[in-house]
C-alpha positions as CSV (number, residue, x, y, z in Angstrom):
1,X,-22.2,14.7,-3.4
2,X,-24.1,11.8,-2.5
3,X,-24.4,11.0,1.1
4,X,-22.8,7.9,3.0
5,X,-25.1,4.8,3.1
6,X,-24.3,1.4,4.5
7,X,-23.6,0.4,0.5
8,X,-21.0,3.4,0.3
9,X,-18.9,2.3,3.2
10,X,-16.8,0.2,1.2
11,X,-17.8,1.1,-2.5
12,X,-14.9,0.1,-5.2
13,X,-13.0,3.1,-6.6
14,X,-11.7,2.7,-9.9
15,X,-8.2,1.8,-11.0
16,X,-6.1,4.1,-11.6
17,X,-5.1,3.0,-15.7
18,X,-7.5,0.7,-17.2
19,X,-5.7,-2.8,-17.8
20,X,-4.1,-3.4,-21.1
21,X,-5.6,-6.6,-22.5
22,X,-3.0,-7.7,-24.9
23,X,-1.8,-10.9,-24.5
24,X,2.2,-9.0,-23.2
25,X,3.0,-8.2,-19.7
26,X,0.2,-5.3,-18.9
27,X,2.3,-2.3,-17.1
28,X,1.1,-0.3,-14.4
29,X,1.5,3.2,-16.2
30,X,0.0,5.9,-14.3
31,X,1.5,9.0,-14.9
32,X,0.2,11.7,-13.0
33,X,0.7,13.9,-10.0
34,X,-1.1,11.6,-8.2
35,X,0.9,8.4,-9.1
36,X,3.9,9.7,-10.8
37,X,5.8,6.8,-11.2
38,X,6.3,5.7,-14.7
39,X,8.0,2.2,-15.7
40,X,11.2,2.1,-17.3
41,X,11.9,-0.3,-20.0
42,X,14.6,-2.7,-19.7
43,X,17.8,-2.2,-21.3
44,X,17.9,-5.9,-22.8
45,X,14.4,-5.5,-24.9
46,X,14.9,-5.6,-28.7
47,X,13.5,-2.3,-30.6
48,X,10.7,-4.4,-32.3
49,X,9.3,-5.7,-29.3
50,X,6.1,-4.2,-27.3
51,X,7.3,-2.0,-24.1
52,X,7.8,-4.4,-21.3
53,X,8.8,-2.4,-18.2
54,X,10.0,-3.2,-14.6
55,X,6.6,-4.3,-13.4
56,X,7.4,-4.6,-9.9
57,X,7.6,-1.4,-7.9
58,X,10.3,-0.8,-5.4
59,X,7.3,0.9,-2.8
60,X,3.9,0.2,-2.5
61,X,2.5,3.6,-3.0
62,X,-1.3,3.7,-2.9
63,X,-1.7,7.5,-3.8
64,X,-5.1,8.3,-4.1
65,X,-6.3,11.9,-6.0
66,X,-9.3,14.1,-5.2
67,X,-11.8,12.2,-7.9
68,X,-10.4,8.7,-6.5
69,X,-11.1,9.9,-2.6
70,X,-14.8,11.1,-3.7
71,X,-15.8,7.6,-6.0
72,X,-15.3,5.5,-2.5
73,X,-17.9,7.3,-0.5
74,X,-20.2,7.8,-4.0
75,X,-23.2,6.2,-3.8
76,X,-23.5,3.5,-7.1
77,X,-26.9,4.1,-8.5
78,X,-28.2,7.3,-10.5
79,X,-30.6,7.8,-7.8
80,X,-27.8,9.3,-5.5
81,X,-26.3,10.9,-8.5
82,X,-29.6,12.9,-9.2
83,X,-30.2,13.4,-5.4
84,X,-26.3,15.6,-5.5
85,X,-27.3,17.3,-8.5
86,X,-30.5,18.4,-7.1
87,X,-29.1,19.2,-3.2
88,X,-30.8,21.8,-1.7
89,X,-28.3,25.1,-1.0
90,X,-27.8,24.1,2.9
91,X,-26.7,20.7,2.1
92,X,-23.0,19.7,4.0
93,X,-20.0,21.2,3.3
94,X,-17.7,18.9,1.0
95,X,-14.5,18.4,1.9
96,X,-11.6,17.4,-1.2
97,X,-9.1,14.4,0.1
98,X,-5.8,14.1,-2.0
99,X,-3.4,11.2,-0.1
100,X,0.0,10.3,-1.1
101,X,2.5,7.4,-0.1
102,X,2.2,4.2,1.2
103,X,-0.4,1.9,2.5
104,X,0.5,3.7,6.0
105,X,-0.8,6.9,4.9
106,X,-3.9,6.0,2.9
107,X,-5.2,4.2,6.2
108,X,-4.7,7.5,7.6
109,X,-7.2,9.2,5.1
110,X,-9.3,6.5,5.6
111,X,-9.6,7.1,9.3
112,X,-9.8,10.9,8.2
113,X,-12.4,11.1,5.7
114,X,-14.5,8.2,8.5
115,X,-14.1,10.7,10.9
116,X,-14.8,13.7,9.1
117,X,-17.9,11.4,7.7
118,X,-19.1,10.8,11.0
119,X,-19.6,14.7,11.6
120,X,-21.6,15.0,8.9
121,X,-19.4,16.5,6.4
122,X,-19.5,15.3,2.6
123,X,-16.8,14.3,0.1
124,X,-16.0,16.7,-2.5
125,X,-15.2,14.8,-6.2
126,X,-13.4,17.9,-7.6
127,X,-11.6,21.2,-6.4
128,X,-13.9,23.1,-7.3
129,X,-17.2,21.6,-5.4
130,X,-14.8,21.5,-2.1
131,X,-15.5,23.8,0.6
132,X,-11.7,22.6,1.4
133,X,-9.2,19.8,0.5
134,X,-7.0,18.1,2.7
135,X,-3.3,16.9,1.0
136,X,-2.1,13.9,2.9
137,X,1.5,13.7,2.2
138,X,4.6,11.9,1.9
139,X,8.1,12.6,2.9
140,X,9.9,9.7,2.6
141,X,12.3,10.5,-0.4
142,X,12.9,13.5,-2.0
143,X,10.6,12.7,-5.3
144,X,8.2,12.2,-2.5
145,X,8.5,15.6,-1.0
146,X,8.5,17.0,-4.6
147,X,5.5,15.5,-5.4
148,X,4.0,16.1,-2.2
149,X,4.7,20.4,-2.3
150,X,3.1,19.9,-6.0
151,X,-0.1,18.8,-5.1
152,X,-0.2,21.2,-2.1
153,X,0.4,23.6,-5.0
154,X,-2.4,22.6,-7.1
155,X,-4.7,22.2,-4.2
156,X,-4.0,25.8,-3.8
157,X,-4.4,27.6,-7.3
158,X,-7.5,25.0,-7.9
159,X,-9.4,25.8,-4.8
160,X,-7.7,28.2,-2.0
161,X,-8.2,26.8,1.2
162,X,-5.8,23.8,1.9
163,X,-4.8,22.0,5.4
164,X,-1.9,19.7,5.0
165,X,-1.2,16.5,7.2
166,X,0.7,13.6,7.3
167,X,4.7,12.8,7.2
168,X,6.2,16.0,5.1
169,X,4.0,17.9,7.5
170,X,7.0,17.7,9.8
171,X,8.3,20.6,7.5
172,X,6.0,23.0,8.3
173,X,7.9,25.9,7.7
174,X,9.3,24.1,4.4
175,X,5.7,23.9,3.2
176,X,4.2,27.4,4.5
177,X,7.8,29.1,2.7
178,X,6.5,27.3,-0.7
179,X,2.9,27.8,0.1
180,X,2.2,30.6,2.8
181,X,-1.5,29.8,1.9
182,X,-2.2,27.0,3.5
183,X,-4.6,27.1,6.2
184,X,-3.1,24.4,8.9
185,X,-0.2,21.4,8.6
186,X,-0.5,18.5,11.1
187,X,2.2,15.8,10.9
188,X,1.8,12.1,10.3
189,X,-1.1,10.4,11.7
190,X,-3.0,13.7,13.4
191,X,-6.3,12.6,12.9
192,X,-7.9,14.7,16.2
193,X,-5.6,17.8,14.5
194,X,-6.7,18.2,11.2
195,X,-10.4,17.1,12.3
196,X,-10.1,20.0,14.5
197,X,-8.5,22.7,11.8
198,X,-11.1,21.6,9.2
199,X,-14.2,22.3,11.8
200,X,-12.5,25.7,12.4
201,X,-11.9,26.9,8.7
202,X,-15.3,25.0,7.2
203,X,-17.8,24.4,10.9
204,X,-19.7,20.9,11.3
205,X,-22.9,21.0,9.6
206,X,-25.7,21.6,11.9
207,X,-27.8,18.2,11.4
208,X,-31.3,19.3,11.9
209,X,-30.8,21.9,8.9
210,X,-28.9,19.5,6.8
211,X,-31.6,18.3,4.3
212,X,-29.3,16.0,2.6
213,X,-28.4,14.5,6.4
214,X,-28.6,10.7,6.0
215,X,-28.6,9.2,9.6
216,X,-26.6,5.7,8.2
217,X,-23.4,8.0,8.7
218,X,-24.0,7.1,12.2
219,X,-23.7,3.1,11.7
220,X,-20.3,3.3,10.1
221,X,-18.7,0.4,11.8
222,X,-15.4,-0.2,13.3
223,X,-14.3,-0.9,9.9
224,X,-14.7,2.7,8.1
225,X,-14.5,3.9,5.1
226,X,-12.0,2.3,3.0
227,X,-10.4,3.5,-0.2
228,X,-8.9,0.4,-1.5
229,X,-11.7,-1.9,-3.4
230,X,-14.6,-3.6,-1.1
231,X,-12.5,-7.1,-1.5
232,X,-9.4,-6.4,0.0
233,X,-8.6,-3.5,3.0
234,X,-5.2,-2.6,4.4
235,X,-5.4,-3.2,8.5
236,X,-2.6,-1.0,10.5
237,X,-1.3,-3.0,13.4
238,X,1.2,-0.3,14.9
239,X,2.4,2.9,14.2
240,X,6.4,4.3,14.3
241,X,9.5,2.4,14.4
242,X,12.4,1.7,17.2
243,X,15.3,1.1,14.4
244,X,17.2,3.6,13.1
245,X,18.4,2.8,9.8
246,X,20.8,5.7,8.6
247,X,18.7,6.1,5.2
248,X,15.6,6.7,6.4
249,X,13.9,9.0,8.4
250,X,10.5,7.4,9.0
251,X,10.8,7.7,13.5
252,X,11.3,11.6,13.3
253,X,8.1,11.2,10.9
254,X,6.1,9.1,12.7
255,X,7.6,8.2,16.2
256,X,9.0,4.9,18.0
257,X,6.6,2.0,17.7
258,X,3.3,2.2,19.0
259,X,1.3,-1.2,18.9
260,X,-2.6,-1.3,19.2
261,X,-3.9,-3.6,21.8
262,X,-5.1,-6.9,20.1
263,X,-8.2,-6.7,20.6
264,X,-8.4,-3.2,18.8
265,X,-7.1,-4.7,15.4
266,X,-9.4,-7.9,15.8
267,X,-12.2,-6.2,16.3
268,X,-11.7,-3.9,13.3
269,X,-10.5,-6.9,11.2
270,X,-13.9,-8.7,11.9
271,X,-15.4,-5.7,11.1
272,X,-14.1,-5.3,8.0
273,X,-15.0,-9.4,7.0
274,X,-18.3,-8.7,8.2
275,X,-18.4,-5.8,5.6
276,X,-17.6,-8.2,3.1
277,X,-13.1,-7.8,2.8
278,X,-11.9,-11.1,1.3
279,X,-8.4,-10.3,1.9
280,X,-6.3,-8.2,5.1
281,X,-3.1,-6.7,4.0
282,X,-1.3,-6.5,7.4
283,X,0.6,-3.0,7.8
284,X,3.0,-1.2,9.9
285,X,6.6,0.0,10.1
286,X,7.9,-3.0,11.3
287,X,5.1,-6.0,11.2
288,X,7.1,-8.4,13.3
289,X,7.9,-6.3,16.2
290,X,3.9,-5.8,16.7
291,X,3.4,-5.8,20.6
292,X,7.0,-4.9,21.9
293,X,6.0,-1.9,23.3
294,X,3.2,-3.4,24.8
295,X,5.2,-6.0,26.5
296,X,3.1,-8.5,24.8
297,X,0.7,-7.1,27.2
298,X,-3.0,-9.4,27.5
299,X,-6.1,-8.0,26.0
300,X,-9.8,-10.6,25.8
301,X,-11.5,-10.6,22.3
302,X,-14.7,-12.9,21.7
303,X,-14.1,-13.8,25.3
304,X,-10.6,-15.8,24.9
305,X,-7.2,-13.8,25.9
306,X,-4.8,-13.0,23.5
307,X,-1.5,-11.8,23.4
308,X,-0.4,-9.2,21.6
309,X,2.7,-10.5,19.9
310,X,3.0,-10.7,16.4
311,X,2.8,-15.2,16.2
312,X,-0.7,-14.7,18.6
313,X,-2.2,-12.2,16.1
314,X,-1.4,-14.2,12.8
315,X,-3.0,-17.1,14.6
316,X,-6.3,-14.8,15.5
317,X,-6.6,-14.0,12.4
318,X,-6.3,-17.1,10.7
319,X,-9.6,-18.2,12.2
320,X,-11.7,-15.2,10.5
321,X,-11.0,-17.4,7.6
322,X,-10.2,-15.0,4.4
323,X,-6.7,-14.3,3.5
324,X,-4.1,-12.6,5.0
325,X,-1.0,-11.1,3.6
326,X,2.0,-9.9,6.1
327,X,3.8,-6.8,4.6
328,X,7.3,-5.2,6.3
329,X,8.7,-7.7,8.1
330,X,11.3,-8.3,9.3
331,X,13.8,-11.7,9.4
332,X,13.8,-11.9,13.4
333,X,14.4,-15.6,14.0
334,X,10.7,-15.6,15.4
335,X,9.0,-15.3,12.2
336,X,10.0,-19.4,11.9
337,X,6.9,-20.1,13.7
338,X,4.7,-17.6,11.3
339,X,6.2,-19.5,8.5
340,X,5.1,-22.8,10.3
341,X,1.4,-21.5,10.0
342,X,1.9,-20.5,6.4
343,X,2.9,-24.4,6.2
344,X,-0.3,-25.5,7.6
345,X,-2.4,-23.1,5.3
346,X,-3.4,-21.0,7.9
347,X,-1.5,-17.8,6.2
348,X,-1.2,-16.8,2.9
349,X,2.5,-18.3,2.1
350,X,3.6,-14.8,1.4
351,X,6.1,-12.8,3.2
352,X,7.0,-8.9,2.0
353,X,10.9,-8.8,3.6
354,X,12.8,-5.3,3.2
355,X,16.6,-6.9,2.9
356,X,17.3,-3.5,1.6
357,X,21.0,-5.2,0.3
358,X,23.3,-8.5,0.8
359,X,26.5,-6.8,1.5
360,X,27.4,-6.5,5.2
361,X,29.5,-4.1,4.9
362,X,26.4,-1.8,3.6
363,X,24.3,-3.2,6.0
364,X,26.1,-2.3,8.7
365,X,26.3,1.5,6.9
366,X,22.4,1.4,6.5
367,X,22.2,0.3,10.6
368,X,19.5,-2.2,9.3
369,X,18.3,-4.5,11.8
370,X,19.5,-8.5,11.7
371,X,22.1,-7.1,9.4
372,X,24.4,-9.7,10.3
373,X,21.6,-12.8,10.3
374,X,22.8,-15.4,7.6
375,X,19.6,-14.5,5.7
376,X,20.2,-17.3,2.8
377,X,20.0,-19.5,5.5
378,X,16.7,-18.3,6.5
379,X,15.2,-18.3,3.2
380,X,16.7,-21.6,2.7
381,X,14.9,-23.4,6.2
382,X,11.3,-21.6,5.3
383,X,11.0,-23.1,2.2
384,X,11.6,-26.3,3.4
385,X,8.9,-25.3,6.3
386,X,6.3,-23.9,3.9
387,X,7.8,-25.4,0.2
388,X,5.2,-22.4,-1.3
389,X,6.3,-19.4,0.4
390,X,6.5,-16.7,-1.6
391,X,8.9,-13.5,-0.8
392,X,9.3,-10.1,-2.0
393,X,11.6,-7.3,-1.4
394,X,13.4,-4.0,-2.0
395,X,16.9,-2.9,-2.1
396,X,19.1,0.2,-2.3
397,X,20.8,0.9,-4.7
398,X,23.9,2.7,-5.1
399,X,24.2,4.0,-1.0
400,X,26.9,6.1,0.0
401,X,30.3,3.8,0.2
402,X,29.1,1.3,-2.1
403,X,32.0,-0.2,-4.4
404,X,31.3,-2.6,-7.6
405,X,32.6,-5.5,-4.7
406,X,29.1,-4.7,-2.7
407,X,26.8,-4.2,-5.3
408,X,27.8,-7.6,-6.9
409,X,27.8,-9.2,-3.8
410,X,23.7,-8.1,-3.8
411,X,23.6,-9.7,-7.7
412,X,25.4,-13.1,-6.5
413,X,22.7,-13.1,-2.9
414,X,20.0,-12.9,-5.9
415,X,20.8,-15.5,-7.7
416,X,21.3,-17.6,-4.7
417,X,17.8,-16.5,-3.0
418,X,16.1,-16.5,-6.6
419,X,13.1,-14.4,-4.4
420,X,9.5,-14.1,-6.7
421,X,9.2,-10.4,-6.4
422,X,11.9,-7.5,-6.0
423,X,11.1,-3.6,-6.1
424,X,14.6,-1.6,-5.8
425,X,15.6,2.6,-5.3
426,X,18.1,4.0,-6.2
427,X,20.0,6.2,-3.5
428,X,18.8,9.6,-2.9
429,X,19.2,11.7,0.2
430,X,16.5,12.7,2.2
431,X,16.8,15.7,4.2
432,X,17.7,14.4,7.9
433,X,18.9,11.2,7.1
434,X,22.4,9.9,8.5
435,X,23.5,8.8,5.8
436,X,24.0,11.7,3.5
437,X,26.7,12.4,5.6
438,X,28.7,9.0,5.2
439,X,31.7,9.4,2.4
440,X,31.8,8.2,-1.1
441,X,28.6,8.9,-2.9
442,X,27.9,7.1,-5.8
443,X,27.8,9.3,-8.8
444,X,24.3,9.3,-10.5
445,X,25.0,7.2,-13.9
446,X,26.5,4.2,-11.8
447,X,23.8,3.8,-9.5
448,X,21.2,4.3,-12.5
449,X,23.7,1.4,-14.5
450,X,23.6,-1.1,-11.5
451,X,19.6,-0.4,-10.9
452,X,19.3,-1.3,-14.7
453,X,21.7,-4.8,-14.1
454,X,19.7,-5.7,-10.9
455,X,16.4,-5.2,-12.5
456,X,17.1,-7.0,-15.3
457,X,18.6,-9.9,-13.5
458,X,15.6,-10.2,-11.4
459,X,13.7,-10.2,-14.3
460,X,15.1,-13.2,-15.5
461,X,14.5,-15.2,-12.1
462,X,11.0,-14.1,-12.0
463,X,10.1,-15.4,-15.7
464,X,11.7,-18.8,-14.9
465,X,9.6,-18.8,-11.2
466,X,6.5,-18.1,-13.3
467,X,7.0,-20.8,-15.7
468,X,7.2,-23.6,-13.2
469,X,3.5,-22.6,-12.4
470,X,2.4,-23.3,-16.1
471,X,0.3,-26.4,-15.9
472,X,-0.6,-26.1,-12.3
473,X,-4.1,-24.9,-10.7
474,X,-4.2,-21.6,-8.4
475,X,-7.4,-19.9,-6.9
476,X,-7.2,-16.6,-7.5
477,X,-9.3,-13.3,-6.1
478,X,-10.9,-11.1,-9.1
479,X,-9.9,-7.9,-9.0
480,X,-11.5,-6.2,-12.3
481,X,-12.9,-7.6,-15.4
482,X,-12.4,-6.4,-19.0
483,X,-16.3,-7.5,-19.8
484,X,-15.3,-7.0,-23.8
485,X,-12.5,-8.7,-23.7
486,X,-14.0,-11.5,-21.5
487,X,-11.0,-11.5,-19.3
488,X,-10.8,-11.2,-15.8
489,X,-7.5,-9.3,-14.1
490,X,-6.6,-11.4,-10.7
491,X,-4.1,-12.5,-7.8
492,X,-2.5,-15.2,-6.7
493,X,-1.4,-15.6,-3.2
494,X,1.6,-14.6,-4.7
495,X,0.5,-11.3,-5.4
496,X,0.1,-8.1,-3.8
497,X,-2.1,-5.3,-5.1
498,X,-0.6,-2.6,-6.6
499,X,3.0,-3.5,-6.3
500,X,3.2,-7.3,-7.9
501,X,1.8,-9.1,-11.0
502,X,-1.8,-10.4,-11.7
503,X,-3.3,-13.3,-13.3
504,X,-5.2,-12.6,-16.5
505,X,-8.2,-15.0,-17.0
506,X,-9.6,-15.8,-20.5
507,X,-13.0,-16.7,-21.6
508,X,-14.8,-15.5,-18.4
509,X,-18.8,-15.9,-17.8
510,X,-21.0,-12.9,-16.8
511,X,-21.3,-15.1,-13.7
512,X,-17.8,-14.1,-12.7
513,X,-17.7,-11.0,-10.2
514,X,-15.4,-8.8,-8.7
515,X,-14.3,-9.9,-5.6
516,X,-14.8,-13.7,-6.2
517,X,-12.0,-16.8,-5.7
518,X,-11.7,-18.9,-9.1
519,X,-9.8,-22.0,-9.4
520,X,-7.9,-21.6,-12.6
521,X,-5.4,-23.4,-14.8
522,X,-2.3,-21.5,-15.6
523,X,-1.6,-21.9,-19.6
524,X,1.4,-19.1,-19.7
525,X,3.4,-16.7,-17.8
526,X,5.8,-13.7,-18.9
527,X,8.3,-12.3,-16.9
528,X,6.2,-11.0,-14.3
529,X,2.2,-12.5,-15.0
530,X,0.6,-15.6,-15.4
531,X,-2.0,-16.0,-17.7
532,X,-4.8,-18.8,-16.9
533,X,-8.1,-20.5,-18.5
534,X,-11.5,-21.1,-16.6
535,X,-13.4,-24.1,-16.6
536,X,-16.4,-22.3,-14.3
């Protein structure tokens, strides 16, 4: 394996599922253990027409398999290629990275593989060439579990010696039952832990023998090693949560909330512009509670005080100047004055909102918080703050107690609040949660039938959103480039990776890069993409 450089820190992996480039709705279908989740097609296509499935996904999982863990910290030119193939028999040990889940748990194998990159140790690109792999999983819903003891599983039979971290890893006994094997389990976010269990199953490599020892490993910055492409980075403002909704279980996994100090986050956020990140994804549990636990306590960063309280951190990091998208928050009546900032241009005009449902009956059921805020209201007053916000959310479906009343209830909330971009679940118990013990399941078939009548009613709303924008200009951020097709595959500020849609640019110049902002006219859109020309 190729050792860390400065030009490996952030090196692009590659997607998962090369883009279709046909001029329909191009489907995120990646169908393996490692991103399981395949699209269904809607229920109102006709039989001639080319699949167009539920683009947008209900979670933002950023799974991430053993070859996908390695291509980050590979180095990109054959030189490093030939200087692996060639490594002298003492060369570092190799460690094999498979992380699950959300955008949560991928910044915790970031911090992992940094960490375990800073002692020297290399990044194994198969099972076989590891010395160990690592399974980082999820244990959100049950799928997730499933998925989670399978790759465990495979870790096993392809290499042997496996230590397993993150939120399943609250199951330890679950997981050593199913896999006595395994060498260690941490839970969620034990970065000192499973640092610690991989130096005692595979030691540190002893520098002065390591010939392939490349002493850049020690200038890794505050940033790390990321595993999302060098243009964008997820940043992780806090850690647990202090609600208690009855359907999920994420505090047993990962705690109340924990806020870093201010000054922490900016200083990693510069880092990461400096390192050349066009665009911060801002993470956590809950996004707008950042700093509660802190008591919005004081830090100094470049020598001014800041708060840290979820309004004074947007406005910090406005003034790095590259975009910045807000995911998981929630409608507190403070977020006004984020939206007021997304108004002046200071934000991307993007909020990701977890309603979860409309009814508030359910939402009193689910224990979600500012279940009984008029959120139509809210909507209502930030678009006439910022008239180009966009929002996105996810809903339950189907939860215990829901009757045909509630779940059209959600449908008429939809149509009202006509939001850009909805992901929804189905209803599945998780072991733990509250709510499996509430009364009236639904059965299996109705909650699949009204999943199938949401989706396709937000697929309506979405095409007619995405046809007002034909006509208009957008700059965009490249994120890949079909170089025979000429086309290159972008977002909006409307547009999450990974979970929303893109904008497919025709006619491209070999000038046009990954990574760079075009200005672009948008000729067409389908229910969930735009497609746009560029002038250059």
């Amino acid at each position: 394996m190729p050792n860390i450089s400065t030009e490996s820190v952030n090196t692009t992996i590659a997607p998962s599922q090369p883009a279709s480039t046909s001029s329909a709705s191009m489907p995120k279908d990646t169908a393996t253990i490692f991103n399981p989740a395949k699209p269904t097609a809607t229920p109102a296509q006709s039989s001639t027409d080319s699949v167009q499935p539920y683009h947008h996904k209900a979670n933002h999982n950023q799974n991430r398999s053993i070859e996908q863990s390695s291509d980050v910290v590979a180095a990109a030119s054959a030189k490093a290629t030939a200087a692996t193939i060639n490594a002298p028999v003492n060369a570092a040990p190799k460690i094999g990275f498979v992380s699950l889940g959300c955008p949560k748990a991928l910044v915790d194998s970031e911090r992992i593989i940094t960490e375990l990159s800073r002692d020297g140790y290399q990044v194994a690109s198969d099972y076989e060439g590891a010395d160990l792999v690592v399974v980082n999983t999820c244990g959100f819903i049950e799928s997730a579990v499933q998925e989670s003891l399978d790759a465990i599983g495979e870790a096993i039979s392809k290499n042997g010696k496996v230590i397993v971290t993150g939120c399943l890893g609250k199951e330890a006994e679950k997981i050593r039952e199913m896999h006595p094997a395994v060498l260690a389990v941490t839970g969620a976010h034990a970065y000192d832990e499973v640092i610690t269990a991989v130096s005692q199953h595979v030691p540190k490599p002893n520098r002065s023998q390591d010939a392939n020892y490349d002493p850049k490993i020690d200038l890794i910055n505050e940033a790390g090693i990321k595993l999302t492409p060098s243009h964008y980075a997820y940043l992780k403002i806090s850690e647990g949560c202090n609600h208690r909704c009855t359907f999920c279980i994420i505090p047993s996994l990962r705690g109340d909330l924990v806020s870093r100090p201010i000054d922490s986050v900016m200083n990693e956020a510069l880092a990461l512009k400096n390192a050349g990140v066009k665009e911060l994804l801002i993470i956590s549990q809950d996004t707008s509670a950042y700093g509660l636990d802190l008591k919005y306590r004081t830090s100094f960063w470049n020598g001014m005080p800041l708060k840290s309280k979820f309004y004074d951190l947007c406005q910090a990091l406005n003034d790095l100047g590259i975009w910045v998208r807000l995911h998981y928050v929630y409608p507190y009546p403070h977020v006004d004055k984020v939206v007021e900032l997304m108004g002046e241009k200071k934000l991307l005009p993007y909020l990701d909102i977890p309603f979860q449902h409309a009814s508030h009956r359910i939402l009193k059921a689910m224990k979600r918080p500012a279940h009984s805020e008029n959120t139509l209201a809210r909507i209502k007053a930030w678009r006439e703050i910022c008239p180009d916000i966009v929002i996105r959310s996810t809903f339950v479906v189907g939860f215990p107690g829901e009757t045909e009343e509630d779940f059209q209830c959600l449908l008429d909330w939809l149509v009202e609040a006509r939001l850009d971009r909805v992901g929804a679940f189905t209803y599945s118990e998780v072991e733990g949660a509250v709510a499996n013990d509430l009364p009236n399941h639904v059965p299996a078939d109705v909650k699949q039938e009204r999943y199938e009548r949401l989706m396709t009613l937000q697929q309506d709303i979405s095409a007619q959103k995405l046809q007002e924008k034909v006509g208009k200009t957008l700059m965009v951020l490249v994120d890949e480039i079909d170089s025979e097709e000429g086309i290159a595959i972008c977002r909006s500020y409307a547009d999450a990776p990974e979970i929303d849609g893109h904008v497919y640019v025709d006619d491209i110049t070999a000038q046009v890069k990954v990574g760079q902002f075009l200005t672009v006219t948008i000729d067409d859109a389908s229910e969930y993409d735009l497609f746009a020309s560029y002038k250059g």
